[in-house]
C-alpha positions in Angstrom: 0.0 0.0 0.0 1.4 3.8 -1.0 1.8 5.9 1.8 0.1 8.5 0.4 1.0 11.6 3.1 4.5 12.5 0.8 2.1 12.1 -2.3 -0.1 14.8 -0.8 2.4 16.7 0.6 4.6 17.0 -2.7 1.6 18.1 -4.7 0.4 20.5 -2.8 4.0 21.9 -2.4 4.8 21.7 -6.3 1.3 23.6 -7.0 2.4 26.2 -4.7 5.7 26.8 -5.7 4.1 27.1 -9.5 1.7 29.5 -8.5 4.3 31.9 -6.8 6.6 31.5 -9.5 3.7 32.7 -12.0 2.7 35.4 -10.1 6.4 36.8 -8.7 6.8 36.4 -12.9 3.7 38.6 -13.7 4.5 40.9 -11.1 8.2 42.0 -12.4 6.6 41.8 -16.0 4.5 44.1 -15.0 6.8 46.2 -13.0 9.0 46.3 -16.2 5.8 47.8 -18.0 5.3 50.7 -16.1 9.0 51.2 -15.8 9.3 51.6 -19.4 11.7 48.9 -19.9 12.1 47.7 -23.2 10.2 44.2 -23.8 13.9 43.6 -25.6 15.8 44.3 -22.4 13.8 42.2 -20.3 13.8 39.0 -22.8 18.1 39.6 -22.8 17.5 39.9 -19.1 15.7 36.8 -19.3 17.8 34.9 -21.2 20.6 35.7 -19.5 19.4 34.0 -16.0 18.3 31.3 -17.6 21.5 30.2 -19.0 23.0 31.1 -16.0 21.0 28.7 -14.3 21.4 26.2 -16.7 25.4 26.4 -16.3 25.1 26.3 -12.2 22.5 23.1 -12.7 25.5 21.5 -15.2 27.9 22.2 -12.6 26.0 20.7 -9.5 25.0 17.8 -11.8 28.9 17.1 -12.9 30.1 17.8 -9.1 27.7 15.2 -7.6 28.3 12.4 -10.4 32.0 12.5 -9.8 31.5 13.0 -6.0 29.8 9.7 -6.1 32.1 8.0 -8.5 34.9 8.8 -6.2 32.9 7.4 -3.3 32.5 3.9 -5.2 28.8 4.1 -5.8 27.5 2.4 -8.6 25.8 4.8 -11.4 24.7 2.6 -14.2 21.5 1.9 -15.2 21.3 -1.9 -15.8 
C-alpha cells in the first residue's frame, strides 16, 4: 500500500511553488511595464538568468556524479 502523506504533501508543495513562481513572474513583468523597460531588455535579461541557471545546474550535476564515483557508488542503469 502507498503511503500517500509525501504524495499529498509533494503536490500541494509543487502547486504552490508554480503559482508563486507565476505570479512573482507577472509581477516584475509588469513592473518592467510601467517602468518603461524595453520588452527587448527584459527578454536579454531573461535569457541571461536562464543560462545562468542552466550552467550552475550543469555544474551541480557534474560535481555530484564525480563526488559519487569517487565514493565507489554504482551509477549505471542496468
Amino acid at each position: 500500500m502507498i503511503d500517500w502523506v509525501p504524495v499529498v504533501f509533494v503536490t500541494f508543495k509543487v502547486g504552490i511553488f508554480v503559482t508563486c513562481m507565476f505570479f512573482a513572474i507577472k509581477w516584475h513583468y509588469d513592473q518592467g511595464k510601467k517602468k518603461g523597460a524595453s520588452r527587448r531588455a527584459l527578454l536579454l535579461t531573461g535569457g541571461k538568468v536562464a543560462a545562468l541557471f542552466m550552467l550552475a545546474l550543469l555544474g551541480v550535476m557534474l560535481f555530484t556524479f564525480t563526488l559519487a564515483k569517487t565514493l565507489g557508488l554504482d551509477l549505471s542503469l542496468n
